[in-house]
gemmi code that builds the backbone of each chain (N, CA, C; Angstrom):
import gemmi

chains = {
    "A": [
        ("UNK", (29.798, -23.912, 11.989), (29.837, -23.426, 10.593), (31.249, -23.601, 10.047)),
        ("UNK", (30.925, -23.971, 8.725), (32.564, -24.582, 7.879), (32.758, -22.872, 7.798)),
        ("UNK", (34.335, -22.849, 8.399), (34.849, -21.259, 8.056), (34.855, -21.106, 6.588)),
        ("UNK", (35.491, -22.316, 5.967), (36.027, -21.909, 4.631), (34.636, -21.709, 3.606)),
        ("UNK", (33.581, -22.053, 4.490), (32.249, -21.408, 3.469), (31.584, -20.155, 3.577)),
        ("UNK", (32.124, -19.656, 4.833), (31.265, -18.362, 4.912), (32.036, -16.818, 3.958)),
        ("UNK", (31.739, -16.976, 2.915), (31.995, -16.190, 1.807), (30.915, -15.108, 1.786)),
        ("UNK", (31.214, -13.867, 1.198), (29.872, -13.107, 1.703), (28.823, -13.475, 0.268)),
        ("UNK", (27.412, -13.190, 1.119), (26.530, -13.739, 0.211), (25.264, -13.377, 0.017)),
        ("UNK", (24.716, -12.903, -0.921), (23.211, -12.381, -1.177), (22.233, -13.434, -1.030)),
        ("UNK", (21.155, -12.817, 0.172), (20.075, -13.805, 0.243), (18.737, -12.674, -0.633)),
        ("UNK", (18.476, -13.302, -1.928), (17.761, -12.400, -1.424), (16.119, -13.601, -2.379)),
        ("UNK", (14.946, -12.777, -2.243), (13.918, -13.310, -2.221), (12.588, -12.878, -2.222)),
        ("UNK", (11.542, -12.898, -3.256), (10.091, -12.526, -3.368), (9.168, -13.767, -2.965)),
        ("UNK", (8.499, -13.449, -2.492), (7.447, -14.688, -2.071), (6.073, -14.263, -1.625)),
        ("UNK", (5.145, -15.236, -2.058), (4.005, -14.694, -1.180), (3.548, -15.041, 0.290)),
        ("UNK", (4.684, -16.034, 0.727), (4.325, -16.554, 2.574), (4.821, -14.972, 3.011)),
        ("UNK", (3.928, -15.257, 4.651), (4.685, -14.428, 6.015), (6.097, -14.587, 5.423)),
        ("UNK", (6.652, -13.132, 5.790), (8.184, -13.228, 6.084), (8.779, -13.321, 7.265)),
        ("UNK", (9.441, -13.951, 7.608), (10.744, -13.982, 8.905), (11.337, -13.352, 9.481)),
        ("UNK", (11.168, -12.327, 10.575), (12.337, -11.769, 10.796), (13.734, -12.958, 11.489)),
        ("UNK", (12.965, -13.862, 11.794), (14.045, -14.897, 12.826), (14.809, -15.153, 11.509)),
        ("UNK", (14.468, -15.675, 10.459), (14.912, -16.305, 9.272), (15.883, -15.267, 8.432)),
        ("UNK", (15.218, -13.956, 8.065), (16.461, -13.184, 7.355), (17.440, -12.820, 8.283)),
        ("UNK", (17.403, -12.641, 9.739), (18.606, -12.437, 10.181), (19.408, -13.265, 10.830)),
        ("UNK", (18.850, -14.732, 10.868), (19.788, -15.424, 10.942), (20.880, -15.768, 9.788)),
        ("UNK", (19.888, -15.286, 8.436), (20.872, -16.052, 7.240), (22.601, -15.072, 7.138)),
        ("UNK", (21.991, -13.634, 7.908), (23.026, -12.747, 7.433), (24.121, -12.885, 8.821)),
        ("UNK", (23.632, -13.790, 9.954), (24.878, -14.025, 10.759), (25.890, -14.888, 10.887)),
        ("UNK", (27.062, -14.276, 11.179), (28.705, -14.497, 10.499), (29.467, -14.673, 11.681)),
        ("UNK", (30.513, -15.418, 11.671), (30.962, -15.568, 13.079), (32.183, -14.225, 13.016)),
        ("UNK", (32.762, -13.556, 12.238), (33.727, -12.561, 12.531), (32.165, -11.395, 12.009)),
        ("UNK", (31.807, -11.063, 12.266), (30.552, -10.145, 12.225), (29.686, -9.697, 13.704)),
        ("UNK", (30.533, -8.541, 14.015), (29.747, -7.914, 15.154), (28.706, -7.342, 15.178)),
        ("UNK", (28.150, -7.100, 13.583), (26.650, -6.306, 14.395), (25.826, -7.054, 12.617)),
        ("UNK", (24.600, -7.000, 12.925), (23.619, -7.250, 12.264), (22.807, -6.308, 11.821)),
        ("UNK", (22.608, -5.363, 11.029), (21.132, -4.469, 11.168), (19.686, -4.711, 10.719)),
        ("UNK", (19.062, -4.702, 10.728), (17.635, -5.087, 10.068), (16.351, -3.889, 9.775)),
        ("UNK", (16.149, -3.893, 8.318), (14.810, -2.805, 8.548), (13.574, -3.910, 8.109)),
        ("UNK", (12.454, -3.546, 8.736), (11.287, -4.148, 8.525), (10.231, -3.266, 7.920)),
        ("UNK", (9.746, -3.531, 6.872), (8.783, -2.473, 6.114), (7.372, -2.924, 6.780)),
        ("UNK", (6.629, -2.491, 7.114), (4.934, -3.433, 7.702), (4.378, -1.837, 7.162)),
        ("UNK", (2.810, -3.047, 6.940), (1.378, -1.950, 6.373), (0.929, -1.186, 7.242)),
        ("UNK", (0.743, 0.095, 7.077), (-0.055, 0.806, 8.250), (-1.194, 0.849, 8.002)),
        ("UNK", (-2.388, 1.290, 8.528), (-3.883, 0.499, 8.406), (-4.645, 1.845, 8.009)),
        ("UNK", (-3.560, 2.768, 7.756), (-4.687, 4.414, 7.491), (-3.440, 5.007, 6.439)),
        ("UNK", (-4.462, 5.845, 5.172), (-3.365, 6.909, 4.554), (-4.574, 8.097, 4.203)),
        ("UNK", (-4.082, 9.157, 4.619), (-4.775, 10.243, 4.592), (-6.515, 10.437, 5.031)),
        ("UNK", (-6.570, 9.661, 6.072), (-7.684, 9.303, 6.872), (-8.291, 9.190, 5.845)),
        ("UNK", (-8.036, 7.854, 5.526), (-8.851, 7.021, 5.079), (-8.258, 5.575, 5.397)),
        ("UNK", (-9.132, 4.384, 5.762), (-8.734, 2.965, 6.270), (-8.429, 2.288, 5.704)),
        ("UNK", (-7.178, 1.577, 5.627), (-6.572, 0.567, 4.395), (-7.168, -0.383, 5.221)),
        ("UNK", (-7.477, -1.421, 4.354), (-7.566, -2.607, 4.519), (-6.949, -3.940, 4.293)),
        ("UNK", (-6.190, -3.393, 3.331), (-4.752, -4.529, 3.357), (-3.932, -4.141, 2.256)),
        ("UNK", (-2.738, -4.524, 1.761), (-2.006, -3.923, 1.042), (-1.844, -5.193, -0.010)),
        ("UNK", (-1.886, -5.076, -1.578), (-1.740, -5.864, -2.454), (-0.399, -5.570, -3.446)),
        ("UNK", (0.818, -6.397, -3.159), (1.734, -6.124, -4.167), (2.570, -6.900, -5.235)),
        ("UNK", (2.671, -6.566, -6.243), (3.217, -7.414, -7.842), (4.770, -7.036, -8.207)),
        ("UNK", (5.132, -8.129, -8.682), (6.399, -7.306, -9.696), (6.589, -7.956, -10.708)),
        ("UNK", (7.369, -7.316, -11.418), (8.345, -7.779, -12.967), (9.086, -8.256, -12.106)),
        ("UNK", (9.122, -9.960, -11.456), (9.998, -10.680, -10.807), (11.297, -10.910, -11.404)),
        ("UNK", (11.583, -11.712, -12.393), (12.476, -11.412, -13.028), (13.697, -10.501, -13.237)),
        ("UNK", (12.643, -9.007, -13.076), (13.905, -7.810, -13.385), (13.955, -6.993, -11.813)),
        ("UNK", (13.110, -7.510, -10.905), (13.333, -7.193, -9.547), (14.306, -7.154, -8.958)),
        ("UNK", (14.483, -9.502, -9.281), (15.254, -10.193, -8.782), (17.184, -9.500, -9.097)),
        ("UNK", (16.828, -9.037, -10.364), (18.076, -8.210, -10.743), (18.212, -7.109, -10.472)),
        ("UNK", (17.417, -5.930, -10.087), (17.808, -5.121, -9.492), (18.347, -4.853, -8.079)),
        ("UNK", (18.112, -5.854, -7.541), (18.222, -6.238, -6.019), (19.827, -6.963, -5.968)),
        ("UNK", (19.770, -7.154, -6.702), (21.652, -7.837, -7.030), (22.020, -7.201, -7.303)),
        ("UNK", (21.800, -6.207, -8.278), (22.661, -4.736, -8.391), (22.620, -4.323, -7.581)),
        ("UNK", (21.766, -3.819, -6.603), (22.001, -3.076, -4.684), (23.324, -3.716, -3.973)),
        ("UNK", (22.826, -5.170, -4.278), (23.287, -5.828, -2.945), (25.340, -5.539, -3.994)),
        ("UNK", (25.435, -5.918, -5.102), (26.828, -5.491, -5.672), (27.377, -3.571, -5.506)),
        ("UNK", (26.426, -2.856, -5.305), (26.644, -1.411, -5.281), (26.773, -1.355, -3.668)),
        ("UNK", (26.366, -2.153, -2.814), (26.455, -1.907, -1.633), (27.947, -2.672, -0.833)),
        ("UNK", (28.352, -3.425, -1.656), (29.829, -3.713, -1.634), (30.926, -3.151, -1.630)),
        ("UNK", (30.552, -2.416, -3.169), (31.386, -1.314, -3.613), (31.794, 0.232, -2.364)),
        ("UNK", (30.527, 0.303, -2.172), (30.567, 1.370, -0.932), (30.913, 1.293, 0.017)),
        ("UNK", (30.455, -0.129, 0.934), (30.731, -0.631, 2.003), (31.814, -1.964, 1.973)),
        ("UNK", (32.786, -2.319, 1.546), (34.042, -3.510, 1.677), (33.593, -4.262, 2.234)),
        ("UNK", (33.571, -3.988, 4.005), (33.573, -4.917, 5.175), (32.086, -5.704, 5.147)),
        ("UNK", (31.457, -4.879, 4.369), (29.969, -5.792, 4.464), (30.064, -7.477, 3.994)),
        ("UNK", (29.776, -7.974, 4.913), (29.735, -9.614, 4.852), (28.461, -10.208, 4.237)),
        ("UNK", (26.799, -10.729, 4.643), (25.890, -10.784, 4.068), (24.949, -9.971, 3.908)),
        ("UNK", (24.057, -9.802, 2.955), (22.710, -8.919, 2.768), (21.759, -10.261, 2.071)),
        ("UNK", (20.829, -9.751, 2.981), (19.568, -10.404, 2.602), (18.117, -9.804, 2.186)),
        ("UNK", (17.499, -9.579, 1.359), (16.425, -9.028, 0.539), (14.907, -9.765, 0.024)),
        ("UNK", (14.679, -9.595, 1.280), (13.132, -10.420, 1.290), (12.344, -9.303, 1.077)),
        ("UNK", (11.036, -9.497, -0.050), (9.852, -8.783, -0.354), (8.915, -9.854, -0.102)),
        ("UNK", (8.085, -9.416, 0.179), (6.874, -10.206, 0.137), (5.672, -9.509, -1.276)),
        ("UNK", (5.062, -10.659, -1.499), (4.220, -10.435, -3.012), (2.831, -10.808, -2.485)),
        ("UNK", (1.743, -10.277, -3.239), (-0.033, -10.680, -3.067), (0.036, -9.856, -1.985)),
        ("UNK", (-1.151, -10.329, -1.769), (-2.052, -9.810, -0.096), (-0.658, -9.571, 0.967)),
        ("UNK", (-1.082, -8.501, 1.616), (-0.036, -8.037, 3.151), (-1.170, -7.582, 3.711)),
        ("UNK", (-1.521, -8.790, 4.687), (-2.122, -7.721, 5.950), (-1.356, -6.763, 6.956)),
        ("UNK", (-2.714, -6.223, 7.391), (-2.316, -4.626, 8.455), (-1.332, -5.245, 9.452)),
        ("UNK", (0.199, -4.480, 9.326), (0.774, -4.999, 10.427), (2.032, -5.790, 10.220)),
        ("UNK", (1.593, -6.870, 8.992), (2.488, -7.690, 8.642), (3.639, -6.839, 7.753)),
        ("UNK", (4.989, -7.660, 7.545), (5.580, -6.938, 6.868), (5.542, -7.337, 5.511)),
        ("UNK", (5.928, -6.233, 5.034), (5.811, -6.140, 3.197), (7.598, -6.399, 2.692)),
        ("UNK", (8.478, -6.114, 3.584), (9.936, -5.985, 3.239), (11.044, -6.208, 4.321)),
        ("UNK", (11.653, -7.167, 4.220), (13.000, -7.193, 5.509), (14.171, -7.196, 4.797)),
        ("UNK", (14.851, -6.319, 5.367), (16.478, -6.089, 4.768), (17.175, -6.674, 5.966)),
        ("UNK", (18.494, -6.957, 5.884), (19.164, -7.557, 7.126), (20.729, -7.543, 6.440)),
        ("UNK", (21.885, -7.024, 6.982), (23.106, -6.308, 6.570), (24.082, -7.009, 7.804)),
        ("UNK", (25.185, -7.581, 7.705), (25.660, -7.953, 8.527), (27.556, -7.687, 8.204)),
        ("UNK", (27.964, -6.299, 9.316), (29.205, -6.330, 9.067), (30.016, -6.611, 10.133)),
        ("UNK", (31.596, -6.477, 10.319), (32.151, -6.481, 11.293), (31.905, -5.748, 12.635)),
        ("UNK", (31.579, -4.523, 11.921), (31.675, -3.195, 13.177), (29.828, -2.692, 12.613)),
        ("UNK", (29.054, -1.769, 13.676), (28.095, -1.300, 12.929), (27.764, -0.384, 12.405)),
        ("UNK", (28.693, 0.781, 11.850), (28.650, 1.657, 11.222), (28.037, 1.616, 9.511)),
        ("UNK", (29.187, 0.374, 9.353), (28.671, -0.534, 7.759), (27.286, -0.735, 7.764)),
        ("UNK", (26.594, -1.779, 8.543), (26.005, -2.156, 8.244), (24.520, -0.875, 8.577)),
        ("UNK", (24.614, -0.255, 9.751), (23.726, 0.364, 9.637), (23.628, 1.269, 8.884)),
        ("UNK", (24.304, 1.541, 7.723), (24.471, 2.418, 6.482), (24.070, 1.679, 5.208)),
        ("UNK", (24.756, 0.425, 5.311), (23.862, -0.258, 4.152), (22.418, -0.391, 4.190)),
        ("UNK", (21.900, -1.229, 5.367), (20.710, -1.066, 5.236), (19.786, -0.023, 4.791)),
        ("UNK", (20.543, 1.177, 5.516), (19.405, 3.009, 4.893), (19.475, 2.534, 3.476)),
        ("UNK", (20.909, 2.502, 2.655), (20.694, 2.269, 1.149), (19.913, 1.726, 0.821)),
        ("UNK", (19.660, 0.367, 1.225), (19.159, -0.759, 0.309), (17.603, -0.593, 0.233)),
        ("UNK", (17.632, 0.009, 1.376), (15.799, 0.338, 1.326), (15.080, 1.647, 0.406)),
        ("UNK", (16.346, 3.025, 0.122), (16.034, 3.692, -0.037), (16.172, 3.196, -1.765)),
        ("UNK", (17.200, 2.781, -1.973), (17.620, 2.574, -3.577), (16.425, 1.416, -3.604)),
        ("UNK", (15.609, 0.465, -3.469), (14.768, -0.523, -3.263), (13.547, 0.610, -4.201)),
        ("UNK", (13.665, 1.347, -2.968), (11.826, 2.157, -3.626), (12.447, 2.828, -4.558)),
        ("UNK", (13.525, 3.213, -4.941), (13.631, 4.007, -6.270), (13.812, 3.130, -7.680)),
        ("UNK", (14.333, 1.913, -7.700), (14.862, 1.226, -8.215), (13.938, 0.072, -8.653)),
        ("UNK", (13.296, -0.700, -7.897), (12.915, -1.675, -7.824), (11.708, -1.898, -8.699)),
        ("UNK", (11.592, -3.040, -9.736), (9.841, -2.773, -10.392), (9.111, -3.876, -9.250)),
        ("UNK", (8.653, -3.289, -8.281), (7.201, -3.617, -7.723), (6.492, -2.706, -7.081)),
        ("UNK", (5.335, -2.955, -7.409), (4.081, -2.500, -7.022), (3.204, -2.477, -6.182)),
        ("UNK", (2.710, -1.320, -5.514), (1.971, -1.103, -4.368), (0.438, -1.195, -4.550)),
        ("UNK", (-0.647, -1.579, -4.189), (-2.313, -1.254, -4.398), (-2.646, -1.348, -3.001)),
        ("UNK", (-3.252, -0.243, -2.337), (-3.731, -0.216, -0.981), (-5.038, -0.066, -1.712)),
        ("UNK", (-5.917, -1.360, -0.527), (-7.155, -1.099, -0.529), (-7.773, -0.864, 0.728)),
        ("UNK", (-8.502, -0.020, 0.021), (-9.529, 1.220, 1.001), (-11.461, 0.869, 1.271)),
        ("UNK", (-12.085, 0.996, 2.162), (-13.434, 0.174, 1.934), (-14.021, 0.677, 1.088)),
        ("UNK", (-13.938, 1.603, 0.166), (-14.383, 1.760, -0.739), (-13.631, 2.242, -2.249)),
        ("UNK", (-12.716, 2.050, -2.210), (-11.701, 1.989, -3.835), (-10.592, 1.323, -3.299)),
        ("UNK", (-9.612, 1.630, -4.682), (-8.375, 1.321, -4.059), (-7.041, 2.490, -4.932)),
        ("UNK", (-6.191, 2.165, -4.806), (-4.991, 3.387, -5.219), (-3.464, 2.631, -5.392)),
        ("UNK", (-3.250, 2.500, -6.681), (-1.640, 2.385, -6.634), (-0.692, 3.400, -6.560)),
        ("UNK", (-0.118, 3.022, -5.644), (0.850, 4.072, -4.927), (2.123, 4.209, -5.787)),
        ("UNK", (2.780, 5.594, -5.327), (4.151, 5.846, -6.126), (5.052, 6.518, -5.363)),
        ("UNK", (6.058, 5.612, -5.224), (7.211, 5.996, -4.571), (7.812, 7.387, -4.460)),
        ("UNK", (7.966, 8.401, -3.870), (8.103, 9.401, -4.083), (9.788, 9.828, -4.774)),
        ("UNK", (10.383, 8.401, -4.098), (11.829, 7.991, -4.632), (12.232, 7.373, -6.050)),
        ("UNK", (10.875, 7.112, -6.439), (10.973, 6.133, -8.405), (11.776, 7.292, -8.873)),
        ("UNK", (12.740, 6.931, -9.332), (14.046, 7.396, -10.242), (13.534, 8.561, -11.421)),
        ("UNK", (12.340, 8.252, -11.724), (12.260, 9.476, -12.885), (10.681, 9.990, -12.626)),
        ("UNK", (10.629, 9.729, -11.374), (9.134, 10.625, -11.037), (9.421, 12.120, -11.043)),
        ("UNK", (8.015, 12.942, -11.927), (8.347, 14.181, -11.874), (9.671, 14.189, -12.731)),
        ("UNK", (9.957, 13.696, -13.475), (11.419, 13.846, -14.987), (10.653, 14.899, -16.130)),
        ("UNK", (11.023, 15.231, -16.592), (10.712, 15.933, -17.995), (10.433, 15.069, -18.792)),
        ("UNK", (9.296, 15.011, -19.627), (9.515, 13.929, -21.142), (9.564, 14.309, -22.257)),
    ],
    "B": [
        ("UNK", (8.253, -9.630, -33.456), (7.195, -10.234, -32.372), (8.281, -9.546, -31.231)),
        ("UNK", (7.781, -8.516, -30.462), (8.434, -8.606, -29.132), (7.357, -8.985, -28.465)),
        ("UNK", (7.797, -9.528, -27.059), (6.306, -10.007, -25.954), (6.005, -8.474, -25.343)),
        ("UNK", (5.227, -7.754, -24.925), (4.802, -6.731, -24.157), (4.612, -7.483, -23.026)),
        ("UNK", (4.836, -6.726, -21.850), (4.725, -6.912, -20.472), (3.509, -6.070, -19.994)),
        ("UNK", (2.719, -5.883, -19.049), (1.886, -4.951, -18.890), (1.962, -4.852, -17.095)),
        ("UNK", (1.906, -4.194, -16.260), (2.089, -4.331, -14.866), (1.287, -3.442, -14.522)),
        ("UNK", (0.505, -3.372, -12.793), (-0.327, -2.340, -12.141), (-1.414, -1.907, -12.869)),
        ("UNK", (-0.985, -0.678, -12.741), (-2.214, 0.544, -13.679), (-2.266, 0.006, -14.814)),
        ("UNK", (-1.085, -0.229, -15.490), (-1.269, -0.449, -16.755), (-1.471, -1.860, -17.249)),
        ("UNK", (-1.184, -2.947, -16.589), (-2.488, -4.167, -16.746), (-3.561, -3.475, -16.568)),
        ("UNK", (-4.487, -2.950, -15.905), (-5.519, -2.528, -15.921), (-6.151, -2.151, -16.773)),
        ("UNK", (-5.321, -1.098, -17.081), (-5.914, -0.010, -18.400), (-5.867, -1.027, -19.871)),
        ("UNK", (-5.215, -1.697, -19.771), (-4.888, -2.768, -21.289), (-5.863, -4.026, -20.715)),
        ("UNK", (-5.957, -3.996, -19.675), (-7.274, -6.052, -19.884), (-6.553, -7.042, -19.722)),
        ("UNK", (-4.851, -6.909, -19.847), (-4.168, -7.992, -20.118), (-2.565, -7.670, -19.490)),
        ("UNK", (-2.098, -8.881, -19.216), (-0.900, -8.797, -18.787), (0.462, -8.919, -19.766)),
        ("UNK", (0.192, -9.676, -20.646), (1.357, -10.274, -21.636), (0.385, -10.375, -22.887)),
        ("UNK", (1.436, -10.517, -24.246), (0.933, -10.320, -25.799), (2.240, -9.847, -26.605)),
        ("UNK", (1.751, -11.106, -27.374), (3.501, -10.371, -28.606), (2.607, -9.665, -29.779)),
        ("UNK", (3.797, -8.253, -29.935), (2.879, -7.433, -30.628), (3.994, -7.271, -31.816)),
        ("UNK", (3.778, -7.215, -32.726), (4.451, -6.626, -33.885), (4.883, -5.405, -34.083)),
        ("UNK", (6.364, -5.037, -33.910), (6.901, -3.681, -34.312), (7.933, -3.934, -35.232)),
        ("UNK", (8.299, -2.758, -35.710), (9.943, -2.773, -36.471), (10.894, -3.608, -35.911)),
        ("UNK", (12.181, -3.500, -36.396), (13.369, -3.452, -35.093), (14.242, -2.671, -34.891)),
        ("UNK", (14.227, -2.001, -35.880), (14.295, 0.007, -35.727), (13.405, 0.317, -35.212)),
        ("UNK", (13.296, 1.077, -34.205), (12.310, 2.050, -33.731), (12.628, 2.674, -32.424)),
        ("UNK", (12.303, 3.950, -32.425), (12.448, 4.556, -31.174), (11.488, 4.140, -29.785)),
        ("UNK", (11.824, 4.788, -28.911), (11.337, 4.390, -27.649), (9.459, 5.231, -27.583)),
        ("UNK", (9.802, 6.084, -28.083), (8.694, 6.765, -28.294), (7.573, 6.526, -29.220)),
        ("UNK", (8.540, 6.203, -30.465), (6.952, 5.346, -31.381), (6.507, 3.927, -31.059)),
        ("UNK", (7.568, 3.438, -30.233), (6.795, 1.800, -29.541), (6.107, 2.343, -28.876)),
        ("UNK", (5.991, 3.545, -27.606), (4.876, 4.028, -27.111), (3.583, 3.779, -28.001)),
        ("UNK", (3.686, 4.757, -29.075), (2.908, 5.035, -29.663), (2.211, 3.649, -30.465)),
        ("UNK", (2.708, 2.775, -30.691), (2.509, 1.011, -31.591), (1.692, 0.687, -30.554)),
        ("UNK", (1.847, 0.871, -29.149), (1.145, -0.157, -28.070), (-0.095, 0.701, -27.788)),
        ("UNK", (-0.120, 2.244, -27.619), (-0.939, 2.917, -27.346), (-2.284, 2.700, -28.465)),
        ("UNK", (-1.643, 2.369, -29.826), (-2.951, 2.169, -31.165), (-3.524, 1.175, -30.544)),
        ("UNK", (-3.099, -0.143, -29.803), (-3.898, -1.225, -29.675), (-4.462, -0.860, -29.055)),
        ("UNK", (-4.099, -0.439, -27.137), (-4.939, -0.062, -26.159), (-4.601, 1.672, -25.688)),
        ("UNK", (-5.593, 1.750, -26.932), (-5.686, 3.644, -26.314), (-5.812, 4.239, -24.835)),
        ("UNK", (-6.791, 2.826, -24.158), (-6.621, 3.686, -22.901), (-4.976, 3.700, -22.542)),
        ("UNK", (-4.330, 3.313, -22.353), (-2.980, 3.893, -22.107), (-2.573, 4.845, -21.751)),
        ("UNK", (-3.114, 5.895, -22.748), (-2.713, 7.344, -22.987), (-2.753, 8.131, -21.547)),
        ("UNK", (-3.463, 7.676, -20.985), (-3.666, 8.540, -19.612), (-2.308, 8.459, -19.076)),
        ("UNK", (-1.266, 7.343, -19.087), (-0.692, 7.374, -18.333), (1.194, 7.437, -18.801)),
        ("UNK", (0.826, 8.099, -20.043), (1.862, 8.248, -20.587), (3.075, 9.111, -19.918)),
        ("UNK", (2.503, 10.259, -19.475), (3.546, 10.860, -18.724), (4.230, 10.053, -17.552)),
        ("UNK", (3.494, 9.333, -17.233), (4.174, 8.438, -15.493), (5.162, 7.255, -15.746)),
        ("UNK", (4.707, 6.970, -16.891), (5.578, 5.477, -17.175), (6.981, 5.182, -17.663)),
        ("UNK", (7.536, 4.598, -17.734), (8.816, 4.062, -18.882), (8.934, 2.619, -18.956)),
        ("UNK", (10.031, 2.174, -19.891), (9.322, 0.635, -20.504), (10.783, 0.043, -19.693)),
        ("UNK", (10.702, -0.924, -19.635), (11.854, -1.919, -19.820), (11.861, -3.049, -20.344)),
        ("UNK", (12.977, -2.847, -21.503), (13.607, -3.462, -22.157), (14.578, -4.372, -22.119)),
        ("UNK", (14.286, -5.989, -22.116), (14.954, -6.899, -21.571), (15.646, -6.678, -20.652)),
        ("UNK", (14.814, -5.949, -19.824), (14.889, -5.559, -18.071), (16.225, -4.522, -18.400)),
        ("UNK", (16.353, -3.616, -18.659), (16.713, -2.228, -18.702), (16.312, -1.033, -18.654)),
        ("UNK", (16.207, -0.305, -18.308), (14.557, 1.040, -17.856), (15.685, 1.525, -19.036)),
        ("UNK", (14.559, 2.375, -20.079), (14.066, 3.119, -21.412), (13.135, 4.313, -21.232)),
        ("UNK", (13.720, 5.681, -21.083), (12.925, 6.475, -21.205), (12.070, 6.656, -22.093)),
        ("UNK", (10.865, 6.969, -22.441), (9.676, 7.194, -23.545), (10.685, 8.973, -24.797)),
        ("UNK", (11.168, 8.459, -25.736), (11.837, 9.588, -26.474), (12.421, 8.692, -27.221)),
        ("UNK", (13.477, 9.863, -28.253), (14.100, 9.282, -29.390), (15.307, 8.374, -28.844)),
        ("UNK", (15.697, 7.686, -28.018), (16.273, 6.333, -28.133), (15.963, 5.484, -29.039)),
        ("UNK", (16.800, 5.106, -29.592), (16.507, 3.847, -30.827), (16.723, 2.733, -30.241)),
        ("UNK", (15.830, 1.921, -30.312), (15.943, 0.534, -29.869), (16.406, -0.481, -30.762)),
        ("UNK", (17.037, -1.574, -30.553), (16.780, -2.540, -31.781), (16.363, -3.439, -31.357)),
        ("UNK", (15.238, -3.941, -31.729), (14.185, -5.149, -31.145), (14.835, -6.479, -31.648)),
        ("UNK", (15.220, -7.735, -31.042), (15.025, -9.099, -31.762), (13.677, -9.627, -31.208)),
        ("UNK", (13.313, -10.754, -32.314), (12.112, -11.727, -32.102), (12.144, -12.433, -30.376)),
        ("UNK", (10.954, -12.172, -29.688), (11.069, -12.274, -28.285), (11.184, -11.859, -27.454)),
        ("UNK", (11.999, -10.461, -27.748), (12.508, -9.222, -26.623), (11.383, -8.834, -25.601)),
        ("UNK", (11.512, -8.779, -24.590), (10.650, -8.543, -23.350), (10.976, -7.070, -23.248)),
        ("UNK", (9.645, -6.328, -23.671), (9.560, -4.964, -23.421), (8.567, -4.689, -22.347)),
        ("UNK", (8.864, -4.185, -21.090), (7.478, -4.322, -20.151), (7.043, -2.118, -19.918)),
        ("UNK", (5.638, -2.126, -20.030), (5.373, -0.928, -19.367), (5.532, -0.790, -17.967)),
        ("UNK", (6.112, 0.041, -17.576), (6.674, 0.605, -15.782), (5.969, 1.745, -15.299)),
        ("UNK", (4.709, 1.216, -14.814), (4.027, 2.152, -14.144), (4.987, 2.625, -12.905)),
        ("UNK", (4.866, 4.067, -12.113), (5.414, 4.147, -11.268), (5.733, 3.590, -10.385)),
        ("UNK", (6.992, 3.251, -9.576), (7.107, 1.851, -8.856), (6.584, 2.249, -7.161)),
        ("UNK", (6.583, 1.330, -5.959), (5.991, 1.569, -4.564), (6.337, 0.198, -4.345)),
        ("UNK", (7.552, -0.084, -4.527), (8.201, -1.362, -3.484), (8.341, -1.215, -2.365)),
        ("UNK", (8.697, -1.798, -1.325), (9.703, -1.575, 0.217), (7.899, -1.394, 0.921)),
    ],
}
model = gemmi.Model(1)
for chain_id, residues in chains.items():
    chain = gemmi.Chain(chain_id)
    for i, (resn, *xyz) in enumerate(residues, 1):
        res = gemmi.Residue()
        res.name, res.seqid = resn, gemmi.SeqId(i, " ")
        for name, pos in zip(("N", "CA", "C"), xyz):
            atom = gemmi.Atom()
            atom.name, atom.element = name, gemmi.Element(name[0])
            atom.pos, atom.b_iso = gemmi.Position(*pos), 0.0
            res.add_atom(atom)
        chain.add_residue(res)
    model.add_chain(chain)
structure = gemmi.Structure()
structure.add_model(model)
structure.setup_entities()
């Protein structure tokens, strides 16, 4: 790797393929970077005994794609030493199991990074416009972050 | 002409995803509620949960004054469930 390119750098990304874990955390490894962290979001196959059957999700791509650059710039601010962040969602159909979200944080030491990552996931569900629909064998339910920024607000 | 956005629940409840609708360009955040709600009344159910964004800026539903230009992307924000 050209030293003089590894500048720190936002990967980030909506798509409807499988996501990578080999792939987002290779993008966030750095040769002066001792630790890597990674969270993986995957569907669980039951909510309140009742059986999901797969998870369907949308966004205002566009203003996603920008809120996720605001994380990954607020997570700078907090954290210096942080070198790359990478921000894969996955969109449409998620089967049981598969993941719906990989974060991947890569700093010198791992204090950084395993602190960014908590952020990025937690500010993600508060922040972020996309959308959850679990379907159930017999309905379905869009879900709400218990973290959306003005859930439960006064109007 | 702003374009309306419609997402989740609220594609649902409206039939449709996108539509340029005619408002002022004075107007508060609350009577554009109210401009989009005349077309598709069902809406109303979900007035308390939502807020709009405005050429991707979250807009609480109240007296904020907006100023609309021709094109402005106003989207309804059903509650979000990313990650």
């Amino acid at each position: 790797m050209d030293e003089s390119e590894d500048v720190p750098k936002d990967f980030i990304k909506l798509k409807s393929e499988k996501l990578s874990v080999d792939e987002v955390s290779e993008l966030v490894i750095s040769p002066n970077c001792g630790a890597v962290s990674l969270f993986i979001g995957t569907t669980r196959n039951n909510f309140e005994g009742k059986k999901v059957i797969h998870l369907e999700y949308e966004a205002y791509t566009s203003m996603a794609e920008m809120e996720i650059k605001k994380i990954c710039r607020d997570v700078r601010q907090k954290w210096p030493s942080v070198k790359h962040i990478a921000m894969h969602h996955r969109l449409g159909v998620v089967p049981i199991t598969e993941a719906s979200v990989i974060i991947a944080v890569s700093s010198p030491h791992r204090t950084e990074s395993l602190e960014a990552v908590t952020y990025c996931i937690n500010t993600l569900k508060a922040f972020v416009p996309i959308w959850k629909k679990e379907i159930y064998e017999d309905e379905y339910s869009w879900k709400e972050n218990k973290e959306c920024f003005w859930a439960n607000s006064e109007k | 002409m702003v374009t309306v956005l419609y997402f989740a629940r609220s594609a649902e409840l409206a039939g449709l995803r996108s539509e340029s609708v005619s408002v002022p360009q004075r107007i508060t955040s609350l009577q554009l509620w109210e401009e989009i709600v005349k077309i598709h009344p069902r809406l109303a159910v979900i007035r308390d949960q939502v807020i709009f964004a405005v050429q991707q800026e979250y807009v609480f539903l109240g007296d904020q004054l907006l100023v609309l230009q021709t094109g402005d992307e106003v989207a309804i924000i059903p509650p979000i469930s990313g990650g």
